[in-house]
N, C-alpha and C positions, 0 to 999 in steps of 0.2 A: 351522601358524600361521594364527590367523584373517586375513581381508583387511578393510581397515581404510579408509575414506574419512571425508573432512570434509564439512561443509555452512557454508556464511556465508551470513549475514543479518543486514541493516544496515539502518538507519533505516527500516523496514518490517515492519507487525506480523508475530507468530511465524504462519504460514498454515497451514489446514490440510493443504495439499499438501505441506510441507515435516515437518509432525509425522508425518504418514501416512507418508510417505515414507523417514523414518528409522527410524520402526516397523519398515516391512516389509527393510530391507536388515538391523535387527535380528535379525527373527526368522529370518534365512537366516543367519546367523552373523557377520555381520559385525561390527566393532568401528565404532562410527559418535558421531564428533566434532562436535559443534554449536558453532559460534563464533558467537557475538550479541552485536552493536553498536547500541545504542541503540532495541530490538526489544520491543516488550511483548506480551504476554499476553492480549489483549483478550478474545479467546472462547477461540482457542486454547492449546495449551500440548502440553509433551513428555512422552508417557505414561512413567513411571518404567520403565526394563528392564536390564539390567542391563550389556546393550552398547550402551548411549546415555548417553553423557558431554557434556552442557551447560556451556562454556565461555562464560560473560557479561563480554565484555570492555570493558564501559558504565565509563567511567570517573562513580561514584555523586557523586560531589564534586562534578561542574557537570550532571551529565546531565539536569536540568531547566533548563540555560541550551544544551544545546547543538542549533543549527536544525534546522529539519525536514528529510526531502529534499527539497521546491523553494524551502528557502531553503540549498544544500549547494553553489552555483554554484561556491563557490570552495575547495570541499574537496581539492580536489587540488590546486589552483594551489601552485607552491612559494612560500614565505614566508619563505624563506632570504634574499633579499634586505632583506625589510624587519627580518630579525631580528639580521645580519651586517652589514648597512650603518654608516656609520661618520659617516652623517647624524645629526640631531637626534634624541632620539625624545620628541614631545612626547604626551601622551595626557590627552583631553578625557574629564571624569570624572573622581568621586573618591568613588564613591558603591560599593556592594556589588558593583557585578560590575567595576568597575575593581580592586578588591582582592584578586575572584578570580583574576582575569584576570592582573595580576602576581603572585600566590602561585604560579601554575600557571608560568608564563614569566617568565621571568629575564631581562629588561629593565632594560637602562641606561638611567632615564628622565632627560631634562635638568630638564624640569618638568613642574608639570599644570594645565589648564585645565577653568575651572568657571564655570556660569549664574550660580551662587550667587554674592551678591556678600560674602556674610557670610565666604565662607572665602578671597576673597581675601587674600593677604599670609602667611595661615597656609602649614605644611609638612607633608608626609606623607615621611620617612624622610630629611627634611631636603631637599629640594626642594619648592619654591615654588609655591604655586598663584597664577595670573594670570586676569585677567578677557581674555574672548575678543580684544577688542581688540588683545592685544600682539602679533596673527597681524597686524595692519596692517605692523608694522613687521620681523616679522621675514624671514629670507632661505630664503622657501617650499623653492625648488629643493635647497635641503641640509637637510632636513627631514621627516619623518614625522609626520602626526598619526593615534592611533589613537585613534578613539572608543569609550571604554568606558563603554556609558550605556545604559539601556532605550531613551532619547531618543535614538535614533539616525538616525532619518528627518527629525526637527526639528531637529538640530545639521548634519547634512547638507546640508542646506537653507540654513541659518545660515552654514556655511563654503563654500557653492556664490555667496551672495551675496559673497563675498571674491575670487572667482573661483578657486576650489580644484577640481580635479575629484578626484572618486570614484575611488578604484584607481590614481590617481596622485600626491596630494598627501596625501588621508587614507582611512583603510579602516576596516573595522566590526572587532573587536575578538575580536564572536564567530565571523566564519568565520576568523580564525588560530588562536584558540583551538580550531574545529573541524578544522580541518588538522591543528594541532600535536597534541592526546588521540588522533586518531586514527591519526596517526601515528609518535607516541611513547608510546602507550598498548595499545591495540586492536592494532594490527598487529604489537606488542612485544609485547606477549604469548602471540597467538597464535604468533607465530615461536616462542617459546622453548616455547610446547609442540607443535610442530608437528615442531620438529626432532627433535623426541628418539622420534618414531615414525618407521613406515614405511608410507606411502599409494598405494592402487591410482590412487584419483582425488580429484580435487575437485567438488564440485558449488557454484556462485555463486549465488545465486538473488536476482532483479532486480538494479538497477542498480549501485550501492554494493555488496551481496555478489559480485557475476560480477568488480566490480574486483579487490575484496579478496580474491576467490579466485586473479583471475589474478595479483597479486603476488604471494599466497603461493607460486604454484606453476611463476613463474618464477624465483625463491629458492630451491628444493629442486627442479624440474626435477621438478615432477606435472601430469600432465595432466589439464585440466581442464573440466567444462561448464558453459555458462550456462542457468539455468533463469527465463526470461520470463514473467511473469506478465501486467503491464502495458505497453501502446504509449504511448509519450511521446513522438507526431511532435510536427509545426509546428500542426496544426490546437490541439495541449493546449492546456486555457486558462493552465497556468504554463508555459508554453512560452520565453518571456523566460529566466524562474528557473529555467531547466533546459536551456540550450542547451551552455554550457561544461562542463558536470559529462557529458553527451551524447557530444561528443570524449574524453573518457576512456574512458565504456562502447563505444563504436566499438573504440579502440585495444585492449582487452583485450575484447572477443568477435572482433576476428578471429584471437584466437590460441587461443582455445577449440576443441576435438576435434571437440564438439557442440554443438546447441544442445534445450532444450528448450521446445515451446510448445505450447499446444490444440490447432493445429489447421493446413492449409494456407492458407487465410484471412491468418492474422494471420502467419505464416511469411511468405510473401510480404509485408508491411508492414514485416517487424522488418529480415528480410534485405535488401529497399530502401534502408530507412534507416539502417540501420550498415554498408553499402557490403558486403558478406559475399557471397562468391561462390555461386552456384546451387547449386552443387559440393558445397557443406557437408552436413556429416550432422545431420541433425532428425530428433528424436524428437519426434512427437506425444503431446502427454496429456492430454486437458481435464481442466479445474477439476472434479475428481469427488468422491465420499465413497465410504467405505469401507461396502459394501451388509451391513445387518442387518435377516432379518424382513423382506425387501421386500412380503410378500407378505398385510401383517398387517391383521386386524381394526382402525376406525376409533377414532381416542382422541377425546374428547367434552372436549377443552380449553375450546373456547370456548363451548361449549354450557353446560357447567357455569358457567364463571365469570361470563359475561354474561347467563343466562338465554336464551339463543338459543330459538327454536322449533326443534325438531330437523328440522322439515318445511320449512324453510330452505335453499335452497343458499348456502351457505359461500361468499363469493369473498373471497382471502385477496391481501393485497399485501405481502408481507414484504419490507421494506427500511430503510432508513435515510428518515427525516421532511424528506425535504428538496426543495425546488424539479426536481433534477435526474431524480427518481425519479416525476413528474408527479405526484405528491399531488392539486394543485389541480386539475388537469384530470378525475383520477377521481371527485373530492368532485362535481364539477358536473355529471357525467355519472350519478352516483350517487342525482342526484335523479332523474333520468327514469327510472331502472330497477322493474320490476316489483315489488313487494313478496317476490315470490317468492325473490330476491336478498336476503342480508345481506352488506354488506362491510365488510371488517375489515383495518385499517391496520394493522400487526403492526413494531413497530421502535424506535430510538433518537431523541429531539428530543435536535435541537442549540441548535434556536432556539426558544424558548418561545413568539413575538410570534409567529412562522410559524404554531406549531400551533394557538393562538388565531385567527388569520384562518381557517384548515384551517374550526375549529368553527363559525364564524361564516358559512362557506359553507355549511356541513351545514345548509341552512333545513329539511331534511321530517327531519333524523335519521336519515339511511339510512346514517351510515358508525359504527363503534366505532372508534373508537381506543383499542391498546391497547397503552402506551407504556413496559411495567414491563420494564425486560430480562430477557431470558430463558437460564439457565444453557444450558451445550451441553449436556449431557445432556437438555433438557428441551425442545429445539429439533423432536427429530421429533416429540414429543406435541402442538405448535403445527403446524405442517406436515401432521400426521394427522388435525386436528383441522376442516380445512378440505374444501372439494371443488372447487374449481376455484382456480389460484393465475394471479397477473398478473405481468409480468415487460418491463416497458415500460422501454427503455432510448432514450438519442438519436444521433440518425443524426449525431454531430459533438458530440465527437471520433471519429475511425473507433475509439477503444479500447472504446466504448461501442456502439458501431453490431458489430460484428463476436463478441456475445456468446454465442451459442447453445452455442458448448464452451467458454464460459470464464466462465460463470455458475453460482456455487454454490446460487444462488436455484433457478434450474432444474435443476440437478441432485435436490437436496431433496425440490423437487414429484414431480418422476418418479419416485424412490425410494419416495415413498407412493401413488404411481398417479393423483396428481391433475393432470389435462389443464392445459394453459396457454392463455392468450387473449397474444399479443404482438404487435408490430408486423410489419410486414410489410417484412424486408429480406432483399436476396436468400440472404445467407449462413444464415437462419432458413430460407428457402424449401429450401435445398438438401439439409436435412436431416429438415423437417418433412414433406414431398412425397411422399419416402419410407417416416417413417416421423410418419403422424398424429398426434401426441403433443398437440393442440391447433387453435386456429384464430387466424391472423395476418388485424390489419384495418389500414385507411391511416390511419384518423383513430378518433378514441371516441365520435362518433356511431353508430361500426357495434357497440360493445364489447354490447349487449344482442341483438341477433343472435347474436353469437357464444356469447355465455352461451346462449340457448337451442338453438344448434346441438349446442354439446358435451352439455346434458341430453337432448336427443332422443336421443341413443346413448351416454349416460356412459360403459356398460359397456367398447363399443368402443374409444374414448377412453382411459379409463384402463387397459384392457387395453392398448394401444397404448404409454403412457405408460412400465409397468412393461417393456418388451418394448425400447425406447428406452434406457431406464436401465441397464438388461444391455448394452447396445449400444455402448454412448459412454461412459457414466459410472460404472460401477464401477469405485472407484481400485486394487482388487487387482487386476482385467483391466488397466487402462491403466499402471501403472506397470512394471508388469512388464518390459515393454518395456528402462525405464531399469535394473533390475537384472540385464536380461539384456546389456546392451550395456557395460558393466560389467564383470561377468562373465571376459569376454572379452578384455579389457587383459592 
């Protein structure tokens, strides 16, 4: 009989590590489960094989109402009280997500409340809409108010001047509804096809999947690992929005076998902060790719499409258009650089106004932006198409600061041999020292040095690069690990 494991993933796009990854337990015979909750597709997705079964247990009917993960605080919190209470249940709203909202929950409502003053006095199922007002009068303490409205921050606000507080007099509407689908949907589903096999393990991967894995596999009594992608200390900037949902991933990673992450680095960080003894077994894996052709002739991506001078070094920033990824900082540095430099912004705008200010920096025209998304398939002919790649992340939050195994950016570049110019922090230092794959500076005053260090010896350099990427980032090297330890249950 083949051996059979699951994978979950929640509110967290489908990642490459996790499509790679069920690949290869595939192609060793395993039977391999994909359960996904609220998971999309964005670059990635699951190569079709024939022992990889995609269970998407998104319930489609609100899944564009249901919050992100750091609006998820109160996903687990139970809701049994406010739905079992034998208080009022008044609910503010009357508008399309209040309708979904009771289609999905079956709510004794007393009555509704609405801004609108037009639908005062009218009924919805024979209870009464009131204008906000009648909360003056009525007996808060045996009462619930559920806000079911886009306007949820302005109505909040509205019944905070009544002196109502948040989570104790009235609650948002969509995190019960995200508790209740994913509790009585997602997790009910999985269950019922969960039971009816037989699983060596589970693998959870980030926060929401490592739960979801540990319920499931304290319900069938499988043992199971959490696979870390992301640190979400105190320093995060949703760190607020993500404290309570935290206490949960604590409780169910210390009952995990293993854990999986990049690196010692961020091991130390995760195991800190979810109280997890020294003791525990980790499995190292940086954020890798699955190596094809490392060793291949240059593609002329942007040579062709931009008219590039071929006699140009290429300096390429692949990333997302956004402030955290120093756009600005490279555009202004971009003008003192050599002619000999072309550089090329390679990524997604989120903010149009941002990349408009980007151009309006560009005074001498030394950056391309080149903003059309690019299929995966189409991803190494970008990457190949450059010669020196940037990889500038910030020292805070430590999730960002601690990247050198846990960047797929730099995996990519290494994979085609093209050196990196990055910051200079120690966890870089620890691994670049050893093994040159580039040059780390303090500030982007020094970034046109560095470019010309790495052309004095490209060869070196990018020999270096491809020699690195053998090293750390081949995901058939590095995973193996997790299939071997596996294996062995």
């Amino acid at each position: 009989m083949k051996k059979r494991i699951a994978y979950f993933l929640a509110k967290y796009p489908i990642h490459q590590q996790v499509a790679d990854g069920a690949l290869m337990f595939a192609n060793k015979g395993y039977h391999v489960d994909v359960f996904l909750y609220q998971s999309a597709n964005i670059i990635y997705a699951f190569k079709k094989h024939s022992n990889i079964h995609v269970i998407d247990c998104t319930d489609k009917d609100v899944e564009n109402l249901i919050p992100s993960l750091f609006s998820s605080q109160y996903m687990f919190v139970e809701n049994s009280e406010i739905m079992n209470s034998v208080k009022k249940k008044i609910v503010f709203g009357t508008g399309e997500l209040s309708q979904i909202f009771l289609k999905k929950i079956l709510l004794n409502v007393t009555y509704y409340i609405d801004n609108n003053e037009e639908k005062w006095g009218k009924c919805i199922d024979g209870k009464p809409i009131f204008a906000p007002s009648v909360l003056k009068n009525e007996d808060i303490d045996n009462s619930i108010i559920i806000i079911a409205s886009s306007y949820y921050k302005e109505i909040a606000n509205q019944l905070s001047i009544y002196g109502l507080i948040e989570n104790k007099h009235f609650y948002n509407a969509l995190n019960i509804l995200d508790q209740f689908i994913f509790s009585n949907y997602a997790i009910q589903k999985s269950f019922n096809y969960l039971r009816e096999n037989q699983y060596v393990a589970f693998i959870g991967v980030e926060k929401i999947g490592g739960i979801w894995a540990g319920i499931s596999a304290n319900r069938l009594k499988v043992p199971y690992l959490y696979h870390s992608l992301e640190l979400y200390t105190s320093d995060y900037p949703n760190w607020n929005d993500y404290h309570l949902l935290h206490q949960v991933e604590k409780k169910y990673h210390k009952n995990a076998i293993a854990t999986i992450i990049q690196d010692h680095a961020r091991e130390k960080v995760l195991l800190q902060d979810n109280e997890i003894s020294s003791n525990h077994q980790v499995l190292h894996v940086p954020v890798s790719i699955t190596a094809e052709n490392i060793e291949k002739s240059r593609f002329n991506y942007f040579i062709e499409k931009f008219s590039i001078d071929y006699r140009k070094t290429i300096v390429l920033l692949w990333a997302m258009i956004t402030p955290a990824r120093f756009c600005e900082e490279i555009v202004n540095e971009a003008q003192n650089l050599s002619s000999d430099f072309q550089v090329v912004i390679q990524g997604l705008v989120f903010d149009n106004d941002y990349l408009r200010y980007l151009k309006d920096l560009d005074i001498k025209n030394r950056i391309i932006f080149s903003t059309e998304p690019v299929d995966y398939d189409k991803i190494k002919d970008v990457i190949d198409s450059a010669d020196i790649g940037l990889a500038f992340y910030r020292d805070i939050p430590i999730n960002d600061q601690l990247t050198v195994l846990s960047s797929e950016k730099i995996a990519r570049y290494l994979e085609a041999g093209k050196p990196i110019v990055t910051f200079d922090y120690e966890n870089y230092r620890s691994i670049m020292d050893e093994n040159p794959f580039g040059v780390y500076i303090n500030n982007f005053s020094e970034l046109q040095n560095a470019l010309l260090q790495i052309n004095s010896n490209y060869e070196y350099y990018s020999k270096k690069s491809h020699q690195a990427f053998k090293k750390y980032y081949d995901y058939n090297q590095q995973y193996k690990k997790v299939i071997e330890f596996i294996d062995l249950l």
